[in-house]
N, C-alpha and C positions, 0 to 999 in steps of 0.2 A: 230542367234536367236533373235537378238533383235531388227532386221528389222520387226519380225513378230509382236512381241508383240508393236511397236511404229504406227503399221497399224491398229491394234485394240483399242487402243487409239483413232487414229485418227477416226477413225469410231465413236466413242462413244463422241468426241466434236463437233462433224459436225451437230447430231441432237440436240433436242429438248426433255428436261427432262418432264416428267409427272407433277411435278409440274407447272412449267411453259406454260404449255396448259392449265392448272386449269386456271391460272392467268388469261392468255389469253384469256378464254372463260364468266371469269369473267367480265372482264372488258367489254366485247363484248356485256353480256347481260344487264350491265346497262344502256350501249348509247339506245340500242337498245328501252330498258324500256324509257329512257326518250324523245327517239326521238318519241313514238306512245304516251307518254303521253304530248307532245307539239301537236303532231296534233289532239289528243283530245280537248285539250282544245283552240284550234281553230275553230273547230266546233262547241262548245260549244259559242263562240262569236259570229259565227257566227250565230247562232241560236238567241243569245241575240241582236243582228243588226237588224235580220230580224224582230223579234217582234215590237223592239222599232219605225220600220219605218212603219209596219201596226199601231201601235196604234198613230202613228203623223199622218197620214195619213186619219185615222180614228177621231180623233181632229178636223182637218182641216174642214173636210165634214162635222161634226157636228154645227160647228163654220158658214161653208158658208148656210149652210141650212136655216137658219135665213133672211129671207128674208123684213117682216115685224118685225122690232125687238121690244117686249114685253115685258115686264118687268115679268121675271116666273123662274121656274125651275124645267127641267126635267131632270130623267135618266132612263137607258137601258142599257141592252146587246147584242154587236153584235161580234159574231163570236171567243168566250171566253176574252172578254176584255170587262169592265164596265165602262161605261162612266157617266159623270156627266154634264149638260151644265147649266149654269145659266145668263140670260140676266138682267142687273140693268141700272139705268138712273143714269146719271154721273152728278154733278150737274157743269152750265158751266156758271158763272157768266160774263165773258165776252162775250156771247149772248146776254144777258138782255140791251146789251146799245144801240141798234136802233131798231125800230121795225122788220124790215126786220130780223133781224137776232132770233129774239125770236121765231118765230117758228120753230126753229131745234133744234133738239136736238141731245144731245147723250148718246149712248148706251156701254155698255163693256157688249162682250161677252166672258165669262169664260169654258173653256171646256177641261176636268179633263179625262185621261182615266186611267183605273187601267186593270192591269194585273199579276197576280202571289199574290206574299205576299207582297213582298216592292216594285215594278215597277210602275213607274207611268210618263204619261208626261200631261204638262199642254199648253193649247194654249188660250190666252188672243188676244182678238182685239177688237179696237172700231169700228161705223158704227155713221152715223150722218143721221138723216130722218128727214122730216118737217113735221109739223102736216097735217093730213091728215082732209079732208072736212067731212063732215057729213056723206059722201056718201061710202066713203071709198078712195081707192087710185083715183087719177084724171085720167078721160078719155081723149088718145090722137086719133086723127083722124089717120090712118093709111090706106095703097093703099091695093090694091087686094092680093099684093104678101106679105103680115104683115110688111112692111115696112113705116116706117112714113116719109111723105109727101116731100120732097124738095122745098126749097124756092129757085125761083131764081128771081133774080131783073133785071130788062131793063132799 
């Protein structure tokens, strides 16, 4: 008889108690929880990536648009992101010492984009331009195909 009863034992240490499945399925659902809320908040970067590389982006453009630079300041919105761009005359004391050199000048272009509540990126660059004639920018001679002229010497 007490082969029967030492099989029924052994039956009953070979499984897995109800608690210990609790345990089990506890611990299962917290990876779980935490593994969907790391790939949450990787999207979430990446989402904050992708913005911050339209409004550099959008910076940039605002900043090269500037062709003749003026002393002004505009802003706008493009594409839910506020930008700000302001052009000032930098003052450049070390131009003022030959003639040749005092007519250039230079320019800092400042350009602000805003996005959400606190995001922001700023893009700063100078530009240098020489005074321009009465007439406005100086005409160049250019060929048929818009191309200006080639010198060549004999």
């Amino acid at each position: 008889m007490r082969r029967g009863t030492d099989r029924i034992r052994a039956g009953w240490s070979a499984g897995f108690t109800l608690l210990e499945v609790l345990v089990a399925f506890a611990i299962l659902s917290v990876a779980v929880v935490v593994v969907i809320q790391g790939f949450a908040q990787g999207l979430r970067l990446l989402k904050l990536a992708g913005d911050h590389q339209r409004a550099a982006l959008l910076a940039d453009q605002k900043a090269r648009e500037v062709l003749n630079p003026v002393e002004a300041h505009d802003t706008g919105q493009d594409g839910g992101f506020d930008w700000e761009r302001s052009v000032t005359v930098i003052a450049t004391p070390d131009l003022e010492r030959t003639p040749a050199a005092r007519k250039w000048h230079v320019y800092q272009i400042d350009v602000k984009v805003r996005w959400g509540d606190t995001r922001a990126v700023q893009v700063v660059t100078l530009r240098t331009l020489a005074e321009q004639p009465e007439g406005g920018l100086p005409r160049t001679r250019t060929t048929p195909g818009g191309l200006p002229p080639t010198r060549t010497t004999r």
